[in-house]
Structure formats: structure tokens, C-alpha cells
N, C-alpha and C positions, 0 to 999 in steps of 0.2 A: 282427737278433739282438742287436746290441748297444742297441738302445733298451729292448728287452724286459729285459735283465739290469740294464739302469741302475732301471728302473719297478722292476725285482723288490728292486736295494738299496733305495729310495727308501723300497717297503712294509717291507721288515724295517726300516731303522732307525727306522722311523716306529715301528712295534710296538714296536723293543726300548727307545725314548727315552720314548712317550707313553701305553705300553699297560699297566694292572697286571699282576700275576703272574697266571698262566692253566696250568689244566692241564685234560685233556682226559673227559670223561666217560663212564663206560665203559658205558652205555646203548647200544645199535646192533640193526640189525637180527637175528635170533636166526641159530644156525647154527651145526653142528659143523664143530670143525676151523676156525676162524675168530677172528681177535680185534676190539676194539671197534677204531675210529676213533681212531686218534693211540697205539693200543699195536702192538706187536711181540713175537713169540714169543721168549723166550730161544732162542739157536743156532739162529735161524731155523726152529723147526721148532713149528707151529702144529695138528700132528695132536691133539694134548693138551689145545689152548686151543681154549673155544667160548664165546658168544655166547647165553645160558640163560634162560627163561622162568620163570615163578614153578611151570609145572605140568613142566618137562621142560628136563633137560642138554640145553643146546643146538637148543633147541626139539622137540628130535626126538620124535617119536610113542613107538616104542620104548624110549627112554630116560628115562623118569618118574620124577620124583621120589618117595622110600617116604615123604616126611613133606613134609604143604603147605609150601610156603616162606611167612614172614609176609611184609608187603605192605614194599617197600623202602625203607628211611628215607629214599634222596634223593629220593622219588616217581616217581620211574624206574618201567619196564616190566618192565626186561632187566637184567642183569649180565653180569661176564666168570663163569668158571668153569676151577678151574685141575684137571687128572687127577693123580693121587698113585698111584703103582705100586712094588712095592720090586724089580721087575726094571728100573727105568727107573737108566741110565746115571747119571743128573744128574736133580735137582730139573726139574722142570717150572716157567716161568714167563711173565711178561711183564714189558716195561721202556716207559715212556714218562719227556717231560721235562714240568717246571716250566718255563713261560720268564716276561720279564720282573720278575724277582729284582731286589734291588739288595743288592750287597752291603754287607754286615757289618748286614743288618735279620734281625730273627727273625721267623719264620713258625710259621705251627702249620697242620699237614694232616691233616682230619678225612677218615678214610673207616671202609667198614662191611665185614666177615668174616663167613661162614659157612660150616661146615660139616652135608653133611647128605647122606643115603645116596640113592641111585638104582640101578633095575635096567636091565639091558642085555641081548640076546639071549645074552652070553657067559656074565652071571652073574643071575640071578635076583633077587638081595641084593647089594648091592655093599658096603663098609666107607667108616668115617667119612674126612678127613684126619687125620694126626697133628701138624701143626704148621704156621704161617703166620707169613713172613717179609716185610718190607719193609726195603727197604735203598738210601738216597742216597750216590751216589757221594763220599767224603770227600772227594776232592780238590775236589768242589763246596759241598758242605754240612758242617759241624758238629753231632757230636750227632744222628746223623739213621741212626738203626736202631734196631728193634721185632721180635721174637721173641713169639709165642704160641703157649701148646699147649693144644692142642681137648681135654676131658675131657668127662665124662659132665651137667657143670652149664653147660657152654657150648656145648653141639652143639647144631642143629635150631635155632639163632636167631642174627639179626643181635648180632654188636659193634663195639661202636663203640670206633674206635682214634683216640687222638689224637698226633701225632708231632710235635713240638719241630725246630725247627731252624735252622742261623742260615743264611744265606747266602755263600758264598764268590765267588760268580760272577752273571751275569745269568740262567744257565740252570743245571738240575740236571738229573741222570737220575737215577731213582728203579725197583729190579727189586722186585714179587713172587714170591716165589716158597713152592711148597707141598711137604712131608714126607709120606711113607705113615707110618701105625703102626706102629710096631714089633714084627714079628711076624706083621703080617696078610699074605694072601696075596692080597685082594681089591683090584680097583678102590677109589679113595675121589675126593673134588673134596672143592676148597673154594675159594668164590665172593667176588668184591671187588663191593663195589657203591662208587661214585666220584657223586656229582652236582655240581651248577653250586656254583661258590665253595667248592671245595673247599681253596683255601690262602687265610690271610688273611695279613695282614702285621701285625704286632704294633707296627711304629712308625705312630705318630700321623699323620706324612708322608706317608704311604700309598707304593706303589712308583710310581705315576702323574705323572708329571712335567707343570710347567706347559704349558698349551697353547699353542701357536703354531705358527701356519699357513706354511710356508716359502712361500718361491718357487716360483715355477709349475718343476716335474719338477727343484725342487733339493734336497737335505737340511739345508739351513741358512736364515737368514733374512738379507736384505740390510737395513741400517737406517742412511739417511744423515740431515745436517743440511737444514734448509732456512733456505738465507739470508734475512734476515741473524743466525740463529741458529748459534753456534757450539757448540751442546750436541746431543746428543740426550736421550731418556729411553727407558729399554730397556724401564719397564713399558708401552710403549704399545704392543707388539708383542705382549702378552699378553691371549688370546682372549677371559677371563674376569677381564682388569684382576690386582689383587692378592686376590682373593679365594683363598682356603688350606682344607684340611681343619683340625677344630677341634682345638685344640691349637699348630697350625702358622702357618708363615709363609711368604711368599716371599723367597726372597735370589739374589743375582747372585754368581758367580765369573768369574774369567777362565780357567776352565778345566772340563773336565767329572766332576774327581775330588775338586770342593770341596775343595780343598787350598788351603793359607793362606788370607787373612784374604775375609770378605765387601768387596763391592763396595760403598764406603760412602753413597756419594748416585747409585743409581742413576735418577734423572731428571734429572742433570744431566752426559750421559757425553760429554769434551771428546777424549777419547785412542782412536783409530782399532786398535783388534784386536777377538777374539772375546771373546765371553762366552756364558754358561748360565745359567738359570732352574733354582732347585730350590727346593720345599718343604722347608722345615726345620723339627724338633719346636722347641716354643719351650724345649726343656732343653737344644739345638743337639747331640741325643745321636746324629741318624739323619737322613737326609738322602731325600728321592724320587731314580729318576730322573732323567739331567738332561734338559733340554728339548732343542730343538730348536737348534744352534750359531748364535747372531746375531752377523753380522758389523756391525759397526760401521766406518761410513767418513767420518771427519771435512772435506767440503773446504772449500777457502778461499774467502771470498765479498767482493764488491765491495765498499767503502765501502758502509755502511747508510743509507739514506732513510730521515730520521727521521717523515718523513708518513706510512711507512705503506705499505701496498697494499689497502686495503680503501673499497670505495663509501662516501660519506657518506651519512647518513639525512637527510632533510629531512623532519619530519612537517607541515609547510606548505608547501602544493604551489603553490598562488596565494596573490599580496597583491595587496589590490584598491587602487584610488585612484578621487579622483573628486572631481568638485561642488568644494571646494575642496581638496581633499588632493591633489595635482599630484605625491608624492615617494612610495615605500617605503624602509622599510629595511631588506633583503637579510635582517640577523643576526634579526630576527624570524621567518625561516623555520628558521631552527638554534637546536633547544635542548640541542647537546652540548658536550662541550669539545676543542678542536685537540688534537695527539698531545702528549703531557708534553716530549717532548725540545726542549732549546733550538734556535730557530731557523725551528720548523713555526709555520704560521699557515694560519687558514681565508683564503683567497683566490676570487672570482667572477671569471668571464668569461662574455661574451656568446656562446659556442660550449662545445659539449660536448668541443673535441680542448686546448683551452688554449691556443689559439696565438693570435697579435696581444699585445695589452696587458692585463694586466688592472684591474675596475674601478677608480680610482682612490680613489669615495668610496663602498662599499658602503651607504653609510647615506642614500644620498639616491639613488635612482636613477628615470629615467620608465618607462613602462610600455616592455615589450620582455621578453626568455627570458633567463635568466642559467641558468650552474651553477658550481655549487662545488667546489671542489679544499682539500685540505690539501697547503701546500708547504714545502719545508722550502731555508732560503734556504742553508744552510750546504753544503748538499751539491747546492743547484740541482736539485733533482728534486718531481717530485709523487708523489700518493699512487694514483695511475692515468691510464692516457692517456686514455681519455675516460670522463667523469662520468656518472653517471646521476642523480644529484642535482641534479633540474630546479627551477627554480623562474620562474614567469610571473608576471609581474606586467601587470595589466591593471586598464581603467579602467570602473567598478562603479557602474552610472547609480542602481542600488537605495542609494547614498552619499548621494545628493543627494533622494532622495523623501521627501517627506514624512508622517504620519500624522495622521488628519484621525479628529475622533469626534461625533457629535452630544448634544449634551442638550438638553428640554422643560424649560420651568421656566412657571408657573403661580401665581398667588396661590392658588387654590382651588382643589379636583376636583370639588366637589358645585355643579352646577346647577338654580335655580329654572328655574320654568317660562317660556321665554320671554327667558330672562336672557343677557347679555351680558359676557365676560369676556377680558383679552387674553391670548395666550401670547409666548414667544417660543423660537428655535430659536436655539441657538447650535452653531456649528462651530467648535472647538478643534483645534491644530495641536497634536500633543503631543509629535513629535520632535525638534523644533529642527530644522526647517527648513522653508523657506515654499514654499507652493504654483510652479507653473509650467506649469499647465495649470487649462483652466474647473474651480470646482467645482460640482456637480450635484447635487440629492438629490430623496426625493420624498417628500411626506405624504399618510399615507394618509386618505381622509376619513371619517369617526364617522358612520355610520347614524344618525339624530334629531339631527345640529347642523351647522349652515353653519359654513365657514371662510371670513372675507374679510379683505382686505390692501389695505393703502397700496401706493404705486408711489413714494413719497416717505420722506423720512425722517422721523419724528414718534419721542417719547417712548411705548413703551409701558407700560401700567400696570403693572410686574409687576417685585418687590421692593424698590416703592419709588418706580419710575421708572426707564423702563434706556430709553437710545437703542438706535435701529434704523438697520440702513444700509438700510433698501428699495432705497432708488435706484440702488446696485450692481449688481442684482439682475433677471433677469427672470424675470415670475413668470406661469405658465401653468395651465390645468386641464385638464382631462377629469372625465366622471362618477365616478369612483372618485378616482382622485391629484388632487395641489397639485405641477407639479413646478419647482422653482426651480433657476437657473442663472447663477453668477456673470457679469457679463458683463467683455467684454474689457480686460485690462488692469487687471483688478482682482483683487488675490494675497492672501491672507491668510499674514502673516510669518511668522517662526519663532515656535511658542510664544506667538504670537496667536491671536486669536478675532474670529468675522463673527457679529453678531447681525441677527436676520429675525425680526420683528415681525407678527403676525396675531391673530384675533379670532374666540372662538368664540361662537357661536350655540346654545342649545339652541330645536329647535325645538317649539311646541303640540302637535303631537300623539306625543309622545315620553311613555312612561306613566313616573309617577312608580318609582324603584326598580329603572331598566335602567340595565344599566353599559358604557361601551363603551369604547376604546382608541383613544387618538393616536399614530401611529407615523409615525418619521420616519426615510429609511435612504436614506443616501450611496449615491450609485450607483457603479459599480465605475471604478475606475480616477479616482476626482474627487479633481482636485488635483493629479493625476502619482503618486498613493501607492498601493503593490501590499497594504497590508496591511488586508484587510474581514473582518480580526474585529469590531472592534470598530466598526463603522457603523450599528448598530441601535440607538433607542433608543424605547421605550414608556410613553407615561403614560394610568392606566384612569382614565376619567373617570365622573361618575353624574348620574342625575335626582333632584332632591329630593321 
């Protein structure tokens, strides 16, 4: 039992701290002797109040309306409906509340009156109301009472009442009540029609207080420091940040009746009590609701680690070595900067927990797994117990390959009939770095011309005069290729070149005006080098 009354305060303060002003709509199922949902019969006595359709008091068959009622302003079905008798005791009415008000805001409360005749098995004709009353209790409200009397230019149709009034409290009670004619001996009614948003609030504020979400089955919010921060910020506990109705603002008090001064830098809250969230008009004329009560709990935190608690990022996950690069340097894998306070430094170890020694010379280190720490010498701490900030360095044989490309080069392309011409093939090394493995390639052979070759070195004819290494070289056929292979212990340097010398042949019966093509194409892996783009190379050759 007591969990359920605790759940039941948690909901009202929730409603009275976070909910606008709300009143109840007097729409409900039809039915004499009955009142809507959230009203009450004056003096408990509800034979007079019913529950009315557009064709009949109270829905009832027998009880019809003499004149259609027009369709209801708040687009409602139903209305209440109050009996007017001048043998009744007391005024006939109903009372319901206003809730979530705030005081000293002015509201305005629209609703709609008619009066209009209906017959009944007692009276065939029944008579108008003579007057309609609404009235807030003053000790809640200000200014908050309406008097109207039904004549012959206002019967048979909706009016619309507007009522002024300020707020004294967070709730109002508000009674209707209706008057016979003066004079008449007949039954009369006269009907309240109420729909959704029936009270506004006239401050800009609105009566809705900022949102935040308490504690799980508490009515306030807990909001501590987290070390080694000695502040809090109270807008962080706010659902929807500092956003405001327009006109307004958010402001903090240490209290929930905005009394004395706002809370001046509330993202920076060092002093441990409560405070409240309200919307404020920026004329500071009217105030929302307050929020929800955040307690604020400042404690005391260890000396601060100026490193930090947060992972480093390494956007270089490996650094390679190799061929002659024997060393990395660690800070190549880090392109941030260590934490601003004096003392912190980026620091490596060969383990993720930090423990042993750490590197001595981060800028030269052999291949092996390191990670990184920010540590901070002042206060002998790091910025996490173990790193995720790996970085491997390993040794990267694609360092040392080289890249190999061939080019034809030829005096001429147009061949007489018969005619004899040298070429030569040269293999350029273009990465800066020399071979370590055979190199290999193949030419392919021109349908109408012999290709033949020395096995020695000689001058071939071509630019002049260019030597040939033949002899390096071994040099094989088949019907279709030429394929040549450096032999062993023979490297072409960095950023050197191996020239191969041969001789083409156009042969007799090759018709004058066929074109055909010398190609010549490293075979994969020649040289120890992974890179065959670029190992194709084509010269078209012709018959004259």
C-alpha cells in the first residue's frame, strides 16, 4: 500500500511541476441525471444535470429538443446541460477544477452557453433559462466571475464567453450555475459546451515547467561531480537542453518560488543544495512551473591525473621497416597532442598494462608491438590501465623490391623487303632499388619477320650505337616467344638499366603494307618486384 501512495505522489507532483494548466471537457457519454467526466453536481445532487445530444436533454428519446441545437463550437458530440426550475431550492449546477496554474499568471477561459426549450412527458413546451453564471473561487483566482442573461436575441444559439483571470494557486474550482425566468412556471436548461485547450496562459512562459527526468520512483533529480571535475552544470539534466517557449528563457533558482536573484552561471554549480528550472518571460514579468527539484552533491575527488582517462587514437596502426630501414619512429604513428597540463607526456611500452620500463628512445625502435600511454610525471599516473593504442611495427620485404619496366627502341618501323634492322630492349629499374631475384621477360614474335640474337656482347645499331649485355643473358625460343632470363648473379642496380640487343628480319613473302607489333612483357614476379603495371611494352612495326 505504501508503494502505491508513494507511485500516486510521484504522478501528481509530476502533473503539478511538469504538466500545463488542464481542465476537463464536458463531452461524455449522453444521459439524464448524469454529469460529464471531471464535473460534480452542486450539493451532490445530479437529478438536474445531464449529459445532452444535439437532438435531445440528455439523450433521452422523450426529451427533445423544440429548436435543432447548432453543431458545437468545440466539435464535440455532447454537452452538459443544467435544469432551471423556480420551485428548486438553490440554483442548479456543476463545479470542476483548473489544475496546473502557476501562480500570479493570467489565463483566459473560453467556453460556449445556450439556452433552448425542450419538451417532456410533464410538459409539452418547456421555457428558456433565465441567466448563466460562472464563478472561480476568489480565494483561488482574481477577477474570475461572468453573469449573463438569456433574452430573446441570444436564445436558441451558442455564446461564446471569455473569462479573464489571474491565478492565485496551482488549482481553481470553478461552479456553473443556471437561473429560471422570472415568472415562469416551466421547466427551462441551459447547456455549457467546454473542449480541449480550453484555458490558455497568457505568459509567454507557458505554465509547463522545464523537463527532467528524476530518479527512478523519486520526485527530484540526483546530479553529482565527476572527478576530477569540481563543478557540475545543472543544464545537463535538462530533457530538451536550454530550448524555451518564444519570448522566454531558462533560469535556475535555489528555490521553487523564484525568489531572489537567478543562479548566475548555472554550468558551472560548485556548492552542494537544491535547485529548480523555470521558464522565464524575457520581461522576467512571469515565471513557468518549477521543474523537477535537482539536488546537487559536490564531492571531493583525489588529486587529478593530468593524462587524462581517455584511449589514445593512433591513425597508424603499422610502421614498416626493411631492406635497409632497420629502425621506426613510434611518434609517426601519433598525430595528436599529449594532454595541455604540465607534466603529461606521450610515453610507449612493449605491453598494453604499462608495467616494466618504458621505451627509452621512442624514435628508433626494431620491429615488435608497442602502445602508448599519456603519463603524467607530476602525479605518477597514466591516462588508462591498459592501452588500446597498438601499434606493430614489422619488417616490409615490399621496402626492398624493386620496379622493373621495359622499353623497344628501333632506328626505324618501316621495313623493305628482305631487310635487316637491329632493336634493342632495355629493362629500367625505376624505384631505387636493384633486383634480388632472376629477371625474366618474353618477346612476342611478328608474324612475316625472324628475330635473331647474339649470345655475346656486340654494339647494336640503334641510336647511334648502344652496347648490349647478351652475355648476362640466356636466351631461348619457342614458335610463338623469345624468352630471356637474366642469369645468375647478375642484378640490375638501383635506378639502372640491362640492354638485350637483337635483329629483325622482315621476311619475302610478307606483302607490302601489313603492320605488325613487337611486344615485349616482364614476366611476373622478375626481379623480386610485386608491381606489373607497368611491364608491357609494344612497338607496330610495317612492310614497305
Amino acid at each position: 500500500m505504501k508503494k502505491i501512495f508513494f507511485l500516486l505522489f510521484i504522478l501528481l507532483a509530476s502533473f503539478e511541476f511538469a504538466m500545463a494548466q488542464h481542465m476537463y471537457k464536458t463531452d461524455d457519454q449522453p444521459g439524464l441525471g448524469k454529469t460529464s467526466f471531471g464535473f460534480f453536481a452542486l450539493n451532490n445532487d445530479p437529478s438536474r444535470i445531464h449529459v445532452s445530444t444535439q437532438s435531445h436533454l440528455g439523450g433521452a428519446s422523450d426529451y427533445p429538443w423544440q429548436t435543432a441545437i447548432p453543431a458545437l463550437p468545440s466539435g464535440a458530440s455532447n454537452f452538459l446541460s443544467i435544469n432551471t426550475h423556480y420551485q428548486y431550492a438553490s440554483d442548479k449546477g456543476v463545479t470542476t477544477n483548473i489544475d496546473g496554474l502557476v501562480p500570479g499568471h493570467q489565463y483566459k477561459l473560453t467556453y460556449f452557453i445556450l439556452t433552448t426549450r425542450y419538451s417532456s412527458p410533464q410538459e409539452p413546451m418547456g421555457d428558456y433559462a433565465g441567466s448563466f453564471k460562472a464563478a472561480i473561487d476568489p480565494t483561488e483566482a482574481t477577477s474570475a466571475q461572468q453573469n449573463i442573461t438569456f433574452t430573446a436575441a441570444n436564445r436558441d444559439k451558442w455564446i461564446k464567453m471569455e473569462m479573464p483571470f489571474t491565478a492565485l494557486s496551482n488549482s481553481a474550482t470553478i461552479t456553473f450555475t443556471a437561473h429560471f425566468i422570472q415568472g415562469s412556471t416551466l421547466h427551462g436548461a441551459a447547456s455549457l459546451d467546454i473542449g480541449e485547450n480550453a484555458v490558455i496562459d497568457l505568459c509567454v512562459a507557458g505554465s509547463k515547467a522545464p523537463e527532467i527526468l528524476p530518479d527512478p520512483k523519486q520526485a527530484y533529480k540526483t546530479l553529482e561531480n565527476t572527478c576530477p571535475a569540481m563543478t557540475v552544470d545543472l543544464n545537463s539534466v535538462l530533457t530538451n537542453g536550454t530550448n524555451a517557449p518564444a519570448g522566454s528563457k531558462v533560469v535556475w533558482y535555489d528555490n521553487p518560488n523564484h525568489t531572489g536573484g537567478t543562479v548566475l552561471n548555472p554550468s558551472a554549480i560548485a556548492t552542494s543544495k537544491s535547485y529548480y528550472a523555470f521558464f522565464e518571460s524575457d520581461n522576467a514579468a512571469c515565471w513557468s512551473n518549477p521543474s523537477f527539484e535537482v539536488k546537487v552533491a559536490i564531492k571531493a575527488c583525489a588529486p587529478p591525473c593530468w593524462a587524462g582517462n581517455a584511449q589514445i587514437t593512433v591513425p597508424v596502426k603499422t610502421l614498416s621497416i626493411g631492406c635497409n630501414i632497420n629502425t621506426a619512429n613510434l611518434s609517426d604513428a601519433f598525430n595528436g597532442n599529449p594532454p595541455v597540463k604540465q607534466g603529461a607526456s606521450l610515453v610507449w611500452f612493449d605491453n598494453a598494462a604499462h608495467t616494466g620500463t618504458a621505451i627509452t628512445n621512442p624514435s628508433v625502435v626494431t620491429a615488435g608491438t608497442y602502445y602508448a600511454f599519456f603519463y603524467d610525471a607530476l602525479n605518477q599516473c597514466y591516462n588508462t590501465a591498459s592501452s588500446t593504442a597498438k601499434v606493430t611495427v614489422a619488417v616490409n620485404t615490399a621496402l626492398c623490391e624493386p620496379d622493373l619496366t621495359p622499353t623497344i627502341d628501333m632506328d626505324e618501323q618501316n621495313f623493305n623487303v628482305a631487310q635487316l634492322r637491329d632493336f634493342i630492349v632495355t629493362i629500367w629499374e625505376v624505384k631505387g632499388k636493384p633486383t634480388y631475384k632472376s629477371v625474366r621477360f618474353a618477346i612476342t614474335k611478328p608474324a612475316g619477320f625472324d628475330i635473331t640474337w647474339k649470345t655475346n656482347n656486340t654494339i647494336s645499331q640503334v641510336l647511334g650505337g648502344k652496347a648490349n649485355q647478351n652475355s648476362n643473358w640466356d636466351i631461348i625460343e619457342d614458335s610463338q616467344h623469345i624468352f630471356i632470363t637474366s642469369k645468375p648473379g647478375v642484378t640490375i642496380g638501383a635506378a639502372g638499366n640491362a640492354v638485350i640487343g637483337f635483329t629483325l628480319h622482315r621476311q619475302t613473302t610478307l606483302a607490302s603494307g601489313e603492320t605488325r607489333k613487337v611486344t615485349a612483357t616482364l614476366l611476373k614476379i622478375g626481379g623480386g618486384e610485386s608491381n606489373i603495371s607497368n611491364n608491357t611494352v609494344v612497338t607496330a612495326i610495317s612492310a614497305n
